[in-house]
N, C-alpha and C positions, 0 to 999 in steps of 0.2 A: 381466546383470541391470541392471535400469534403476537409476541412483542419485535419489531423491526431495529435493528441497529445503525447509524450512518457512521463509519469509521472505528475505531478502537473503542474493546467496552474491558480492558485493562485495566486491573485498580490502580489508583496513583493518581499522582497530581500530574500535571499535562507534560511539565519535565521528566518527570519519570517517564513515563509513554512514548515520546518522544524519541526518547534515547534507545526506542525497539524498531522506529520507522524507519522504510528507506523508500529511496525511489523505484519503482519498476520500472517504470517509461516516462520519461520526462519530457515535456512541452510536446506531447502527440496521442497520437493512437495509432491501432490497428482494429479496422472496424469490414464485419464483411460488405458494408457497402461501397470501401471503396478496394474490392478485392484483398483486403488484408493484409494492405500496402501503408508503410509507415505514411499518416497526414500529419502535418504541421498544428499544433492548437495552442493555445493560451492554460489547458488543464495537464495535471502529469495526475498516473496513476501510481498512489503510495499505499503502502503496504504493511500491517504492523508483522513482526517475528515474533512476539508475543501471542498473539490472540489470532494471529492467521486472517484481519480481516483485511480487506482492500478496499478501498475507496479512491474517486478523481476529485482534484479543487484545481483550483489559481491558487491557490494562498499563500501568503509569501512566506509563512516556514519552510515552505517546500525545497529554497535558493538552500538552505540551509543542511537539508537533509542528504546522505548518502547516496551515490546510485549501486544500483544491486539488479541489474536487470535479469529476466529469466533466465536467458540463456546462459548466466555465470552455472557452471557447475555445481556450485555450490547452496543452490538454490535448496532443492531437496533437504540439506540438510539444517537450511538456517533455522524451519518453525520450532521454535521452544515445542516440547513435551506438554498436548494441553492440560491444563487442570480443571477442576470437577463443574465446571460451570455450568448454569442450567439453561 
């Protein structure tokens, strides 16, 4: 059976982890139901550079975290080099 992940599965303690996240989109989306047009929301999509995964909350570390959204250039080259993980 496939094992599911929700958010970073980063070793470390949640400060370490942390310190890899940033913001993609903050307080929205873009969703094809409403044409792909930024909506207003209460979730931001965050992002680890570590472990490449992505996930949406409310959560209030989020006020905290970096924005880094896709279209920085610099995107491509932020994921860490993965390691051997299974």
């Amino acid at each position: 059976m496939a094992r599911h992940y929700l958010g970073c599965i980063c070793p470390g303690t949640t400060t370490v982890k942390r310190s890899r996240w940033v913001v993609r989109v903050r307080n929205g989306n873009h969703s094809a139901f409403n044409g792909y047009r930024f909506t207003p929301s209460r979730y931001s999509e965050v992002s680890c550079l570590g472990c490449g995964r992505r996930w949406r909350t409310d959560a209030g570390y989020v006020a905290d975290l970096p924005d880094r959204p896709y279209t920085d250039p610099a995107f491509t080259r932020d994921l860490e080099e993965p390691d051997d993980r299974p």
